[in-house]
N, C-alpha and C positions, 0 to 999 in steps of 0.2 A: 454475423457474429455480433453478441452486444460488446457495447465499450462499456468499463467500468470507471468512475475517477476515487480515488482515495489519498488523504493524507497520515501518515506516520505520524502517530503520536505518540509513540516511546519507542525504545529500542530496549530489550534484555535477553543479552546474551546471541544466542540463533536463532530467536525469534524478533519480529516488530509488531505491535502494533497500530492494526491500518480501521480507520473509519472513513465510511461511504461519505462524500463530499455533496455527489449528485442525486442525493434523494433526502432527505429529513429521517438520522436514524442515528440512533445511540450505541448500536452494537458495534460492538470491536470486532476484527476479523486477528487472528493470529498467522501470521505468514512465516514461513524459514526463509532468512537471509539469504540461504543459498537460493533464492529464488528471487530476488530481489536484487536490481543494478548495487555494487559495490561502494556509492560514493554516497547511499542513502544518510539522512539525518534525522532530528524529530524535526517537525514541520514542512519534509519533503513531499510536493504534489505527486502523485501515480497515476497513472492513466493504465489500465488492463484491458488487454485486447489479445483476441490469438492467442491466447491461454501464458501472455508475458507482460510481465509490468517495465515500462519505462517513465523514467523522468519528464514532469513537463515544466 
């Protein structure tokens, strides 16, 4: 399974956010918070793996 790394760049509302870290790209991804560790911020590292994002 691929790893994905992404950092939170805004939080609004139940959504975040999230740009690819590990590749050279401009696109934003929009995630639901409920899918996202609890203690998130803007400038928190993600690491996505196994279809779960956790804190690095």
């Amino acid at each position: 399974m691929n790893t994905f790394w992404y950092e939170v760049v805004s939080i609004d509302g139940d959504y975040a956010n999230l740009r690819r870290t590990d590749i050279e790209s401009d696109e934003i991804k929009l995630v639901a918070r409920a899918l996202l560790p609890p203690e998130i911020a803007e400038g928190t590292k993600l690491k996505y793996e196994w279809m779960q994002y956790e804190i690095v």
